[in-house]
Each structure stands twice: as structure tokens, then as C-alpha cells.
DOBA-778583 format. One record per residue (C-alpha): x, z, y; residue in three letters; residue number from 1. Coordinates in nm, 3 decimals. Example, Ala and Ser with C-alpha at 12.3 -4.5 7.8 and 13.67 -1.06 7.14 Angstrom:
<recs>
REC      c1      c3      c2   r   k
REC   1.230   0.780  -0.450 ala   1
REC   1.367   0.714  -0.106 ser   2
</recs>
This chain:
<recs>
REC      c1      c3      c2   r   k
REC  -9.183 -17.994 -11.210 unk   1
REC  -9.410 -17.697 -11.267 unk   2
REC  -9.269 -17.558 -10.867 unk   3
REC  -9.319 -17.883 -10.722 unk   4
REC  -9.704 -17.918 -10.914 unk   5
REC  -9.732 -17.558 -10.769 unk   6
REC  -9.686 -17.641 -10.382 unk   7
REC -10.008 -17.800 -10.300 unk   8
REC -10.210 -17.454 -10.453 unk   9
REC -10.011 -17.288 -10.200 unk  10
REC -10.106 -17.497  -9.911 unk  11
REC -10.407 -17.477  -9.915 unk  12
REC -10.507 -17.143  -9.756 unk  13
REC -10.298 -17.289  -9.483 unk  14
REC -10.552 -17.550  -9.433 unk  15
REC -10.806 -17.325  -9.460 unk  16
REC -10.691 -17.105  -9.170 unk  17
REC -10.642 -17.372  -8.956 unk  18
REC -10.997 -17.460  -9.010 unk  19
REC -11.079 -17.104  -8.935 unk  20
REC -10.889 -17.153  -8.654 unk  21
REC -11.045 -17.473  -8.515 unk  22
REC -11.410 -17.326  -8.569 unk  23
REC -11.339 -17.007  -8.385 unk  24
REC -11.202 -17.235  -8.054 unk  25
REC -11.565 -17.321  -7.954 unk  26
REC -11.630 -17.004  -7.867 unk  27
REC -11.391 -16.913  -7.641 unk  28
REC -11.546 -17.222  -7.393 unk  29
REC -11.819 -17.097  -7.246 unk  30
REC -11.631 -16.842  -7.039 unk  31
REC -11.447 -17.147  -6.826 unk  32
REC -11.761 -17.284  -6.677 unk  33
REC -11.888 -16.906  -6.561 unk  34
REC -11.485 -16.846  -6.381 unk  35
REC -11.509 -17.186  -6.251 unk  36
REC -11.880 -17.084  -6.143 unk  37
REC -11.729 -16.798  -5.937 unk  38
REC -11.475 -16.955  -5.784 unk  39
REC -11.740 -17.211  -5.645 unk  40
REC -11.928 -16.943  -5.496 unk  41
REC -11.608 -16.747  -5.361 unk  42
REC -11.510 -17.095  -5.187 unk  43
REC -11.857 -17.142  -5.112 unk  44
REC -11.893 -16.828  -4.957 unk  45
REC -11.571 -16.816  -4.740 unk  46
REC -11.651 -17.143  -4.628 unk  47
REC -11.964 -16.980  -4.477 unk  48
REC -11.825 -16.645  -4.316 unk  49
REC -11.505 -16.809  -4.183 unk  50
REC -11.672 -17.161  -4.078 unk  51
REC -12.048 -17.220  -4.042 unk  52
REC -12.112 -16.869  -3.943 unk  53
REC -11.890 -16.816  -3.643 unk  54
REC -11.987 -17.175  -3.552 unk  55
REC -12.348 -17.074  -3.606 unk  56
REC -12.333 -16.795  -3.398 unk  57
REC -12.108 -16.916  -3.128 unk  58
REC -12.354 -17.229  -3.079 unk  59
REC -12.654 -17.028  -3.079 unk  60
REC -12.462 -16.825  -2.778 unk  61
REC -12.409 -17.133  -2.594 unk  62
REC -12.686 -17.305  -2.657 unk  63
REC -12.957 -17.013  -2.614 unk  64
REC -12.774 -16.752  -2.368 unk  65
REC -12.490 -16.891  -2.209 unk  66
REC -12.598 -16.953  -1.823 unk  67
REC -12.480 -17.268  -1.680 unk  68
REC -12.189 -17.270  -1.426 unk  69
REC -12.139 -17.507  -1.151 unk  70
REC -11.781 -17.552  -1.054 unk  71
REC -11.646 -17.711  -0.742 unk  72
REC -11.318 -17.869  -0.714 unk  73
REC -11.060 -17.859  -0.398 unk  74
REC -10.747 -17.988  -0.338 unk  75
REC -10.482 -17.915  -0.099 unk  76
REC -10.080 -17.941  -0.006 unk  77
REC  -9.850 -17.694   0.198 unk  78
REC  -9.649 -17.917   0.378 unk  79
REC  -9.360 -17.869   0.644 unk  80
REC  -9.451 -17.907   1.019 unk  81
REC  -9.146 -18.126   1.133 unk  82
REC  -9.204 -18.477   0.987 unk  83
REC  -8.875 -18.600   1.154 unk  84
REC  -8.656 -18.378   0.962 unk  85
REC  -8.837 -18.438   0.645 unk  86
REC  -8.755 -18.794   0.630 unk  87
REC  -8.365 -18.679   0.592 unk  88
REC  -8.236 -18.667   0.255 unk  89
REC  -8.102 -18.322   0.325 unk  90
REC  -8.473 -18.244   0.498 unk  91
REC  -8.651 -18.371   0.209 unk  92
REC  -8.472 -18.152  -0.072 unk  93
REC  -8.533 -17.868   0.172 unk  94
REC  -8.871 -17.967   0.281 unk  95
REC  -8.952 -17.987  -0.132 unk  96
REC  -8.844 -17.701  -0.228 unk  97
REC  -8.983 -17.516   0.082 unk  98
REC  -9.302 -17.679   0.004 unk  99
REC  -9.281 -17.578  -0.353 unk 100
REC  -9.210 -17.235  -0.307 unk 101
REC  -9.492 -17.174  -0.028 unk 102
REC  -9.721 -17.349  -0.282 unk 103
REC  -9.642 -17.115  -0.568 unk 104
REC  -9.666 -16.827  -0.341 unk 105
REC -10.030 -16.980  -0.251 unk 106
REC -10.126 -16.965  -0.594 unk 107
REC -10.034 -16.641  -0.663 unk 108
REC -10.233 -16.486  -0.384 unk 109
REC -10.555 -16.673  -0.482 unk 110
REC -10.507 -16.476  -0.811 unk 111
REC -10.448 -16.116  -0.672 unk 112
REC -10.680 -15.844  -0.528 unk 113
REC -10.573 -15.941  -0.169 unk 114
REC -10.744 -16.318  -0.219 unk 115
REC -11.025 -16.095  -0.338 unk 116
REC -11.080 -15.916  -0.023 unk 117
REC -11.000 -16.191   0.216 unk 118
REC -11.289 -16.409   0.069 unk 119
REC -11.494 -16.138   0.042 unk 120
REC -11.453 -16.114   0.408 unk 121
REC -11.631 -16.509   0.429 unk 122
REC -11.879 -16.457   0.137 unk 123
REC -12.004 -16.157  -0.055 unk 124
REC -11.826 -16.227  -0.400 unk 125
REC -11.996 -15.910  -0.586 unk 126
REC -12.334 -16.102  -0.491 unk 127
REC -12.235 -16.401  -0.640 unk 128
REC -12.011 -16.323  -0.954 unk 129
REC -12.336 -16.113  -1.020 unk 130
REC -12.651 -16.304  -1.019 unk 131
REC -12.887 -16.089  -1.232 unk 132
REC -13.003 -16.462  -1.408 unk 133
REC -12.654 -16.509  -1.527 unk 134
REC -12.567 -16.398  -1.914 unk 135
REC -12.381 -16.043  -1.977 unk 136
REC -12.054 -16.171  -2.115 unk 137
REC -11.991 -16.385  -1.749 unk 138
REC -12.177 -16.191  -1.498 unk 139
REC -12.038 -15.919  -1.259 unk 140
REC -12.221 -15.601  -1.209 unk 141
REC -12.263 -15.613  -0.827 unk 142
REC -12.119 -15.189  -0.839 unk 143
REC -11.795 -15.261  -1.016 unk 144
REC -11.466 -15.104  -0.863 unk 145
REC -11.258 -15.377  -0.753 unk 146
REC -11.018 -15.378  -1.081 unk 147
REC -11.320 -15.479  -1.278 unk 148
REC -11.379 -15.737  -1.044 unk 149
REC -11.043 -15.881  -1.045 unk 150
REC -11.090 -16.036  -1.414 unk 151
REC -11.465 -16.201  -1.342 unk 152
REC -11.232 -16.308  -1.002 unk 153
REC -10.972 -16.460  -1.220 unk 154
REC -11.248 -16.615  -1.448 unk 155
REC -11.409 -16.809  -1.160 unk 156
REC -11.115 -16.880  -0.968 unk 157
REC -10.861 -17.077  -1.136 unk 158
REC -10.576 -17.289  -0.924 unk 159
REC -10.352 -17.477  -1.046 unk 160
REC -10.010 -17.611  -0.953 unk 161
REC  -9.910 -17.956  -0.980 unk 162
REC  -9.491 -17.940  -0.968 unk 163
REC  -9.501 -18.387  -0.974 unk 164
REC  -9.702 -18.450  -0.702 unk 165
REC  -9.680 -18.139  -0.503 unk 166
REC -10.122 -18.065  -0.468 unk 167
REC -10.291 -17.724  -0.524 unk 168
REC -10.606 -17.740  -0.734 unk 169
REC -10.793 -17.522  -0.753 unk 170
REC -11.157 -17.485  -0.970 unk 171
REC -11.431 -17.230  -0.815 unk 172
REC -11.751 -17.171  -1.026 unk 173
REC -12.071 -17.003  -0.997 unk 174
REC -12.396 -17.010  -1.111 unk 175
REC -12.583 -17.191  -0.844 unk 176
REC -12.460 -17.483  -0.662 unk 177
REC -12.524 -17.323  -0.367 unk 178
REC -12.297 -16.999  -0.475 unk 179
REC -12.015 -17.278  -0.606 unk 180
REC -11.945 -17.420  -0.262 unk 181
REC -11.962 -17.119  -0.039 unk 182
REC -11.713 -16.962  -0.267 unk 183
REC -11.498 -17.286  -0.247 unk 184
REC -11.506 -17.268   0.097 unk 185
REC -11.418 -16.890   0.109 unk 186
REC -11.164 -16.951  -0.097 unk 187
REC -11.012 -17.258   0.095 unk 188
REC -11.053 -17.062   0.400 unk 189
REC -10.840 -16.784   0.245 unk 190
REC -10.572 -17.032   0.118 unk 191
REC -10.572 -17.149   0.497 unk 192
REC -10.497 -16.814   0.644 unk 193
REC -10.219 -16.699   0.378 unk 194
REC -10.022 -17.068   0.520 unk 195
REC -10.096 -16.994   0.850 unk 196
REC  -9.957 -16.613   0.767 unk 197
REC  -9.631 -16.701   0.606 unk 198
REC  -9.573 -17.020   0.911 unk 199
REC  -9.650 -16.721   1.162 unk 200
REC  -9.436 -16.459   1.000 unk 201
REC  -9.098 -16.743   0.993 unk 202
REC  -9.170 -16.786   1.334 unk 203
REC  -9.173 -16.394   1.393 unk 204
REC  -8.878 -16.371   1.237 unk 205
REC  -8.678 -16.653   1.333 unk 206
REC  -8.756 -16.519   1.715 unk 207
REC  -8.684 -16.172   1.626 unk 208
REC  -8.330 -16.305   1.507 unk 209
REC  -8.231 -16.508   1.824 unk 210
REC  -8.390 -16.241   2.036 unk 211
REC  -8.109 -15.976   1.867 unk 212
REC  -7.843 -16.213   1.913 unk 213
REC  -7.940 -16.275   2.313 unk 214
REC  -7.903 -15.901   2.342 unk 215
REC  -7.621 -15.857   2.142 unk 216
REC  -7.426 -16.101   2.331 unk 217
REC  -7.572 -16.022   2.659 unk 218
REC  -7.463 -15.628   2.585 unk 219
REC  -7.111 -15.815   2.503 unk 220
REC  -7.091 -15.994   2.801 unk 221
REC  -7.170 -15.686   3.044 unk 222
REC  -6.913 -15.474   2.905 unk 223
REC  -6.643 -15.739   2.892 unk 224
REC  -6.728 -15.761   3.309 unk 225
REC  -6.748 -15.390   3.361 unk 226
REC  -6.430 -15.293   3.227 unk 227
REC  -6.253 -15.638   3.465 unk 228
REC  -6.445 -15.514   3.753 unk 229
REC  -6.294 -15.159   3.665 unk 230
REC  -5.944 -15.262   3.600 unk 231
REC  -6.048 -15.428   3.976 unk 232
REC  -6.082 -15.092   4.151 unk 233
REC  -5.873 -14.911   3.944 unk 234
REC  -5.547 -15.144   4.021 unk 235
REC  -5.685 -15.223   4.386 unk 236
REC  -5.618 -15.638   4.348 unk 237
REC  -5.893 -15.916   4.221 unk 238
REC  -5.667 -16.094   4.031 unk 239
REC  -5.278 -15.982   3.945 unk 240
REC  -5.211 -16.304   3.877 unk 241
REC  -5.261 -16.446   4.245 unk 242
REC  -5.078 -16.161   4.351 unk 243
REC  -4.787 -16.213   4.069 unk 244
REC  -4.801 -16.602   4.237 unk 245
REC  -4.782 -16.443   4.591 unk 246
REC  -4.490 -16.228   4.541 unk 247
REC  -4.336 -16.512   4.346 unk 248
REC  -4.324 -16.737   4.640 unk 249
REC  -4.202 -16.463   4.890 unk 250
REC  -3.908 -16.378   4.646 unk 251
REC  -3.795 -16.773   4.648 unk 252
REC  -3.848 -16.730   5.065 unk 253
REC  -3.632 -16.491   5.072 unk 254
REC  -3.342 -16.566   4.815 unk 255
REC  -3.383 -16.922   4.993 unk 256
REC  -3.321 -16.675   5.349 unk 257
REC  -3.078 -16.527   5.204 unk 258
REC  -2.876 -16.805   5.093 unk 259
REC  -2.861 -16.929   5.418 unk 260
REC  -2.796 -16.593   5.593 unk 261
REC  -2.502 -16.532   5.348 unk 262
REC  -2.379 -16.948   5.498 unk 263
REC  -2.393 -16.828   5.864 unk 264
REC  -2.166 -16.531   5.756 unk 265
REC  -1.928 -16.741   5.633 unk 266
REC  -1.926 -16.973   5.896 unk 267
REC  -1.938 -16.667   6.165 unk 268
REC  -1.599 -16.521   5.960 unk 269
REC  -1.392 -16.801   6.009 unk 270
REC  -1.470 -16.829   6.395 unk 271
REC  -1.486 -16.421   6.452 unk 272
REC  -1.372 -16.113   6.305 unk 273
REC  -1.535 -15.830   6.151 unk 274
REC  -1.605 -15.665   6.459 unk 275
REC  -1.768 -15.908   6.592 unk 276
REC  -2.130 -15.778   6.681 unk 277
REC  -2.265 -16.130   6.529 unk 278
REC  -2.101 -16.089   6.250 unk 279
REC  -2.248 -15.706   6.178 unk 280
REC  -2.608 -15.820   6.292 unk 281
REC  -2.563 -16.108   6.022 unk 282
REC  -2.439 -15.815   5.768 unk 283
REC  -2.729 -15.658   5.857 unk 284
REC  -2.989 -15.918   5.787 unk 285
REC  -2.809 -16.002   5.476 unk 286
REC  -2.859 -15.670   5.357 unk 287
REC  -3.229 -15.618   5.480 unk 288
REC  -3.275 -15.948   5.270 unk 289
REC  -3.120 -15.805   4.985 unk 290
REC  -3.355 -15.492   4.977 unk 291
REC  -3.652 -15.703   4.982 unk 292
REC  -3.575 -15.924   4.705 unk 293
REC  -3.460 -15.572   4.543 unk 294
REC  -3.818 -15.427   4.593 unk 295
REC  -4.027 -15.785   4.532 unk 296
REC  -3.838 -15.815   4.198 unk 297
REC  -3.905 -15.436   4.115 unk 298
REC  -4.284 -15.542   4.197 unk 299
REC  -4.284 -15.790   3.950 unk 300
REC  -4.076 -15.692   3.690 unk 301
REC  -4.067 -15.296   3.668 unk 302
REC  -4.289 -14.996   3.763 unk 303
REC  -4.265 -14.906   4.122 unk 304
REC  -4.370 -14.631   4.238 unk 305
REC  -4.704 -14.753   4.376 unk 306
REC  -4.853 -14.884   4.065 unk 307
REC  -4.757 -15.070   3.758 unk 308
REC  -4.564 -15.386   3.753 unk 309
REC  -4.737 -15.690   3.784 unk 310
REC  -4.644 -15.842   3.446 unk 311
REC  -4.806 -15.578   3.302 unk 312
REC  -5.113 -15.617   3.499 unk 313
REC  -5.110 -15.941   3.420 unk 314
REC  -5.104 -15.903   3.049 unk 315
REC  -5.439 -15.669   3.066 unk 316
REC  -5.617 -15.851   3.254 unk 317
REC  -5.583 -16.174   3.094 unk 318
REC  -5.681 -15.991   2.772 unk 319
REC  -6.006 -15.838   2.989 unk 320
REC  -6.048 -16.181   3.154 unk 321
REC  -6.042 -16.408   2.749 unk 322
REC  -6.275 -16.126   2.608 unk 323
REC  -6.551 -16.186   2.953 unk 324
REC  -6.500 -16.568   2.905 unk 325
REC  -6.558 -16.532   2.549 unk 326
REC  -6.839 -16.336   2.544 unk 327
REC  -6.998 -16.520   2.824 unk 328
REC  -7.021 -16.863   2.610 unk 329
REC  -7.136 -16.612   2.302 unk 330
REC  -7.439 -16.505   2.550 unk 331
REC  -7.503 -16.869   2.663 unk 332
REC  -7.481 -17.057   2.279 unk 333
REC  -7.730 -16.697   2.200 unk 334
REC  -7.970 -16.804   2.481 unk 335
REC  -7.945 -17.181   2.414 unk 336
REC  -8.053 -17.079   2.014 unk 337
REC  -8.320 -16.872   2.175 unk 338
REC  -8.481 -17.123   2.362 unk 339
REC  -8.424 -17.363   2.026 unk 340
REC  -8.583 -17.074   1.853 unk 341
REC  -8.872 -17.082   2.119 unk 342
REC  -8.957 -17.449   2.105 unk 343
REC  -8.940 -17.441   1.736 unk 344
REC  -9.188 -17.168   1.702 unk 345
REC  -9.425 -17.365   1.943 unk 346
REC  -9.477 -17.563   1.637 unk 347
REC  -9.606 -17.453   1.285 unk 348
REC  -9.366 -17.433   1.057 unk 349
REC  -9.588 -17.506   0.742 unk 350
REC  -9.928 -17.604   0.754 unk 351
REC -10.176 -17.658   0.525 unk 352
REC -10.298 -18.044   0.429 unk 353
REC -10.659 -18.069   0.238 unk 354
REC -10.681 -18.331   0.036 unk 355
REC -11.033 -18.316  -0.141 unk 356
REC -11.316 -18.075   0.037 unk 357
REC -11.563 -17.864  -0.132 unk 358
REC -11.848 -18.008  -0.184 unk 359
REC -12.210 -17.922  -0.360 unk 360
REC -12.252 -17.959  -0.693 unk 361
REC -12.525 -18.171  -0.849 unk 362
REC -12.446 -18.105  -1.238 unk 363
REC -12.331 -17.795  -1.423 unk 364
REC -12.035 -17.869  -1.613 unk 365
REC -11.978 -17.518  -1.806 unk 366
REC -12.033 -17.447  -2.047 unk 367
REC -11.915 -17.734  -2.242 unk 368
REC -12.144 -17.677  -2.520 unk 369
REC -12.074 -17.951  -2.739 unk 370
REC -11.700 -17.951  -2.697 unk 371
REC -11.661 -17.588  -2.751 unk 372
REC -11.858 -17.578  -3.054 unk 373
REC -11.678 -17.906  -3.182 unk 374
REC -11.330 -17.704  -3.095 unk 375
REC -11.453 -17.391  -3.266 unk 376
REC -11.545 -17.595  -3.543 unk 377
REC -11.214 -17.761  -3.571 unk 378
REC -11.020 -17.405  -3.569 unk 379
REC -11.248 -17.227  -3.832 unk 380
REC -11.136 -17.540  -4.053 unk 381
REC -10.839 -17.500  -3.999 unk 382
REC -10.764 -17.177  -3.980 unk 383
REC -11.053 -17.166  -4.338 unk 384
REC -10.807 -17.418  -4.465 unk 385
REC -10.459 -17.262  -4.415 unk 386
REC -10.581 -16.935  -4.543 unk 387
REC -10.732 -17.107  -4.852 unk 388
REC -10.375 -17.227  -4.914 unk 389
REC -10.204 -16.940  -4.847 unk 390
REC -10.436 -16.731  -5.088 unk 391
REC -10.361 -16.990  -5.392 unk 392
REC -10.015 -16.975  -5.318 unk 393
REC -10.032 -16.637  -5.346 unk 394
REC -10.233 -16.642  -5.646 unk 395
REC  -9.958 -16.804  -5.813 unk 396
REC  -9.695 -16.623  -5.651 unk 397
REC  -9.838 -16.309  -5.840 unk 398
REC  -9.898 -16.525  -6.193 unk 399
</recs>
């Protein structure tokens, strides 16, 4: 009884330091308001130097310094020369992908330091890159070496490929109208010449091919009939084979003579004797016959002592006379590709096809004041944004 009466005396400096505890909370407060203060002006303040500053700035540059540009626009194709062939299936995959390929190339040039000197050859390009009205940041200084050029070049010259439909475009700008479509034109004119070039230098080659051929075969051909005509002299007979065919029908004469000699002899034997002068001017013949067929066989079939045999003779020549007919239809397909070659290159075997012509500017179209400052707006936002939430993830990364 007296421990339980006892309990509430013992509570109560508990309630007392809670009170304690609840009247010393209101003073903590007032530093929330002055950390939620500075991070207000932080944000504030970031906001600023990341967004409305660099937009600031940036529009002021457009607005105030930036000199206008005037651009003109033209439009070509490279297309093959032979129409006929390009309506084949096989021509057209070719004809595509020759077309293609020239058209790259003719982008690539407009972008080098050799498109730099061939317009410069039409138009003075230092001149007009470097108008002393234009701002610092886009103008040229007329005494540059050409690698400083090549950038402001690259700046004011910008083609463009189109893979779907096959068209160059390509944007030329300057800061006068006037300036815009000269340099169009110089640069069209340039474009022109690098076609014409690569058409030109097929042509050179594909003549410079069938012209090696033609004398390779022709150099063929005249060997092939200098060694018959000196197997000619050197065997004293045109053609072996007419002689092989000559001595062939004198041999069958005279085994057919002899056959009929050796007849009579019989015939003479059974009416005379041996004795007989008949009968030994038959013998004779028979054996004058003999030594002819002897020495016509020996002609045709074995060395003699005059020259080679004839079968031999034969077998060279025929090999001399395949290798001249041979390389005699070699020389004539050669000269029948050259003249192919030659009508071919009477024609152009690329060519370029404008499609829209410079013309003069009325309007400048760059800078696009209002666009680029609403895209540089858009990315300091964004970019403002992402790092905000990257920092507060990192904030409480590190808590």
C-alpha cells in the first residue's frame, strides 16, 4: 500500500522533464526556415548560371552580333551515261551502286582542300568567307593559310547525301546574296568537273586496257607467224602436210605399179624362162619399183638423209600452225574489244544531272535566332535538371 501510494511522487519529475523537454523544442525551429532559405537561393542561383545566363548571353550574341547568312540551295544526281543498260535488272543494281559510289566520292571532294582550290579558281572564296561586315566567330580573315580556311570552308559548304532517292544537296552560305550564289555556282561548277574527271579517267583507263591487250595479242600473233615462216625456210616446204599427201599418193602409184609389174612376171614365167631378156627387164622394173617405195616410205616414216621425216614435220608444224591460228583470233576478239572500248568511250560514262539551280537569295535564313535560343534553352533545362538530380542523389548517397 505505502509502495503503490509512493509511485505517483516518483513520476512526477518524469512529467516535469518532459515538459522541459517540450519547451526547449521551439527553439530548435528557427534554424529550418534559414537551411531551407539557402537551398532556395543555391537552386535559385544554379538555375541562373546554368540556364538564364548562357541563354542570356547566347541571345544577346545572336540577336546583337551575329551577321546574317544567306544560304543557297542546289541539287544534283551522278547518273550513268547508257540509259539502255540501266533499264536491265543486272544494269540497274550496277548502275545504283555505281551511281552511289560516284556520289559519295562527290561529296567527299566538296569537303576537302582540293574543292577549295577548284572553286577558288571560279570565285575568290577568301573574299567572300571574309567580308569585314561579317561577325568574328564566322568570318574568314582574307590572309589565312589554307588549313584555316578549310574549317570556315566546311562551315559554309555543307552537302549532303540522300542514299533513298539518290540527289546531292548541297547548302552554300554567305553573307550577301550576291556572295551566296556565286559561291553556289562555283561550287556546282566544281562538282561538274570532279564527274566529268572520274567519267574521263574510266574512259582512260578502259582504253588503256584494250589498247594493252591489242598489243599483247598482236606481239602474240607475229611471233606465232615468224617462227611458221622460219620452220618454212628452215625445212625448205610450205606445208609438210601437202607434201606428206604428195608422197602418200606416189607410194599407192607405185605399190599399185608394182603389183602389176610383179602380175606380168608371173605371166612372162610361165610362157619364158629366166633367161628370157623380158623376163630380166621385168626383174628389173620390179626392183627399181621396190627401191622407190623403199625410199618414199623412208621419206615418210624415218629420217633420211636429206632432212627429217615428214611425220615429224608434220607434228611441228601443226603445233606452230594451232598456236598462229590461235593467236590470230586472240588479236582479232583484242581489236574487236578495242573498237567496243572506242565507241564506248565516245560516250560519257557518268554525267552529272542538276536538279535544282542556284539561285539568289531574297531572305537570310541563319542565324535561326529564335530556334537556337529556344534549343539552347531546352538543353540548359535539361542538362540544369539532370544535374539537379544527380546532385540530390548524391546527397543522399553520402547521408
Amino acid at each position: 500500500m505505502l509502495e503503490t501510494l509512493a509511485r505517483p511522487a516518483q513520476a512526477e519529475p518524469q512529467a516535469d522533464n518532459r515538459a522541459e523537454t517540450f519547451a526547449a523544442r521551439p527553439t530548435q525551429r528557427p534554424a529550418e526556415p534559414r537551411a531551407a532559405e539557402r537551398r532556395g537561393f543555391g537552386l535559385l542561383a544554379s538555375f541562373v548560371l546554368c540556364v538564364v545566363l548562357p541563354t542570356l548571353l547566347f541571345g544577346a550574341w545572336q540577336w546583337l552580333v551575329a551577321t546574317d547568312q544567306y544560304a543557297v540551295e542546289i541539287r544534283f544526281a551522278v547518273r550513268p551515261a547508257d540509259p539502255a543498260r540501266a533499264m536491265l535488272p543486272a544494269g540497274m543494281m550496277a548502275g545504283m551502286a555505281a551511281g552511289n559510289t560516284d556520289a559519295y566520292a562527290v561529296v567527299q571532294h566538296l569537303q576537302s582542300r582540293e574543292a577549295l582550290l577548284a572553286v577558288a579558281q571560279h570565285v575568290d572564296v577568301r573574299a567572300i568567307l571574309g567580308r569585314p561586315h561579317a561577325d568574328w566567330l564566322a568570318r574568314l580573315n582574307p590572309a589565312a593559310p589554307l588549313e584555316r580556311a578549310q574549317p570556315a570552308w566546311r562551315r559554309q559548304v555543307r552537302p549532303y547525301f540522300d542514299r533513298a532517292s539518290g540527289i546531292v544537296t548541297v547548302e552554300v552560305r554567305a553573307f550577301t546574296p550576291e556572295d551566296a550564289l556565286r559561291l553556289a555556282q562555283g561550287v556546282e561548277a566544281a562538282a561538274e568537273a570532279v564527274v566529268n574527271a572520274m567519267s574521263e579517267r574510266s574512259r582512260r583507263e578502259m582504253m588503256d586496257a584494250a589498247a594493252r591487250d591489242v598489243a599483247a595479242a598482236e606481239a602474240r600473233f607475229a611471233a606465232a607467224r615468224a617462227e611458221v615462216q622460219a620452220f618454212r625456210e628452215r625445212r625448205q616446204t610450205l606445208d609438210p602436210r601437202r607434201s606428206a599427201a604428195g608422197f602418200s599418193e606416189h607410194l599407192v602409184r607405185l605399190q599399185s605399179e608394182l603389183i602389176a609389174q610383179t602380175a606380168q612376171l608371173v605371166t612372162l614365167r610361165g610362157v619364158m624362162n629366166e633367161a628370157a631378156a623380158p623376163v630380166a627387164q621385168l626383174r628389173a622394173a620390179i626392183r627399181g619399183t621396190q627401191d622407190q617405195i623403199a625410199a618414199v616410205q623412208a621419206r615418210l616414216t624415218e629420217a633420211a638423209p636429206e632432212g627429217a621425216p615428214l611425220s615429224e614435220m608434220i607434228g611441228g608444224y601443226e603445233a606452230m600452225e594451232t598456236e598462229a591460228i590461235f593467236a590470230q583470233r586472240a588479236y582479232e576478239a583484242a581489236m574487236t574489244a578495242l573498237e567496243r572500248a572506242r565507241a564506248e568511250a565516245q560516250r560519257q560514262q557518268v554525267y552529272l544531272a542538276p536538279v535544282v539551280r542556284p539561285v539568289l537569295p531574297e531572305h537570310a535564313l541563319y542565324p535561326a535566332r529564335i530556334t537556337g535560343t529556344l534549343t539552347l534553352l531546352a538543353t540548359a533545362l535539361l542538362a540544369w535538371f539532370v544535374g539537379l538530380v544527380a546532385l540530390r542523389a548524391l546527397k543522399e548517397h553520402l547521408a
